[in-house]
C-alpha positions in Angstrom: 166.6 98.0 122.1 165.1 99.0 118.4 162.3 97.1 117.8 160.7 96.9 113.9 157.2 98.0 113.4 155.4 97.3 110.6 152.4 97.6 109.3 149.2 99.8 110.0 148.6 100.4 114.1 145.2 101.9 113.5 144.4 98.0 112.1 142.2 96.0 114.5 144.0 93.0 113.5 147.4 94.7 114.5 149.5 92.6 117.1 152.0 94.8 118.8 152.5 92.0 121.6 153.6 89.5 118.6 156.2 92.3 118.0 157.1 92.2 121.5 157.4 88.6 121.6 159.1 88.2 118.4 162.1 90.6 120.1 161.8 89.3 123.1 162.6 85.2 121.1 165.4 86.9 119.1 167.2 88.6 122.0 166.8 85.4 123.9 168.2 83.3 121.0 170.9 85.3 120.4 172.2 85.2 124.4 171.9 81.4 123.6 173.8 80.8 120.5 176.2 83.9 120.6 176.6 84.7 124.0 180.5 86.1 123.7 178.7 88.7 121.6 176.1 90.2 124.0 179.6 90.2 126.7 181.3 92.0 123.5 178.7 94.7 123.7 178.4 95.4 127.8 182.5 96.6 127.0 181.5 98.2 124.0 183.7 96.2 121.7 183.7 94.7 118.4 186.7 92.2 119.6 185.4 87.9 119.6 185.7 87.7 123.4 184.9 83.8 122.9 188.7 82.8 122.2 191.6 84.1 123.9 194.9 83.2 121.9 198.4 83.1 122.4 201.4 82.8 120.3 202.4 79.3 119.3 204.6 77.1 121.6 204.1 79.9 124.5 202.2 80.6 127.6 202.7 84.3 127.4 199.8 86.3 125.9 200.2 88.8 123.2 199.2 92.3 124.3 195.7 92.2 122.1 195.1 88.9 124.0 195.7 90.2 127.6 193.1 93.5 126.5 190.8 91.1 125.1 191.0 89.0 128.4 190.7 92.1 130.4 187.5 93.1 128.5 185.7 90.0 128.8 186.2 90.2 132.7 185.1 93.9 133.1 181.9 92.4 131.1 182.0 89.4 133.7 182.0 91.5 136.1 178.9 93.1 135.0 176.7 89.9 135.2 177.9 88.4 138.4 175.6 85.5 138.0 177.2 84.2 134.9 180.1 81.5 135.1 182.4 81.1 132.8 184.4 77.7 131.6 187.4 78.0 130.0 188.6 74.7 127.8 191.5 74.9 126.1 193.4 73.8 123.3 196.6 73.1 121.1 197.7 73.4 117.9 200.2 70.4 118.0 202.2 71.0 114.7 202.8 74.3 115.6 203.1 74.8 119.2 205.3 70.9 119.1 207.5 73.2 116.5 207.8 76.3 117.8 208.5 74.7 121.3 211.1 72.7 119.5 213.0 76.0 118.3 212.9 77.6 121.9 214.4 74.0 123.6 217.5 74.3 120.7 217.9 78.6 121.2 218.0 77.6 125.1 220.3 74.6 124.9 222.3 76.8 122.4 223.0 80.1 124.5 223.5 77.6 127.7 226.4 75.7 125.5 227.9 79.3 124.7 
């Protein structure tokens, strides 16, 4: 970890434990409020690990979806003392419309 030193060491009034502290805070806040980030960097990836997404109206993941999945359990794997909890979500227009177009392409090449 880099830590930023400014300032003159041979000063009496020179706090390198305030330094240490200071990195110590920011690391620490950063685990907090970005932790998808610090999981990002155990894989060596620049990829949001934070949301896994697949193509409206399906439950099949795209293939940038199943690496990104496989990267944030390899990372997971590296902190077996973390949990993880997934919520999901929806996109109702377009997963209702694209779900829509599958039910008439299936009803269609069943009729045929």
């Amino acid at each position: 970890m880099a830590i930023p030193v400014t300032g003159d060491v041979n000063n009496p009034g020179f706090d390198f434990g305030g330094v240490i502290t200071d990195a110590i805070i920011n690391l620490l806040t950063k685990a907090i409020t970005a932790p998808f980030s610090l999981l990002a960097n155990l894989v060596s990836t620049e990829e949001d690990l934070q949301r896994i997404s697949f193509p409206a109206g399906s439950a099949e993941l795209a293939e940038r979806s199943k690496e990104s999945l496989t990267e944030l359990a390899t990372a997971l794997s590296q902190r077996p003392n973390l949990s993880l909890t997934i919520n999901g979500s929806i996109n109702a227009s377009a997963d209702g419309e694209r779900m829509q177009r599958n039910t008439l392409k299936h009803c269609c090449l069943n009729a045929a």
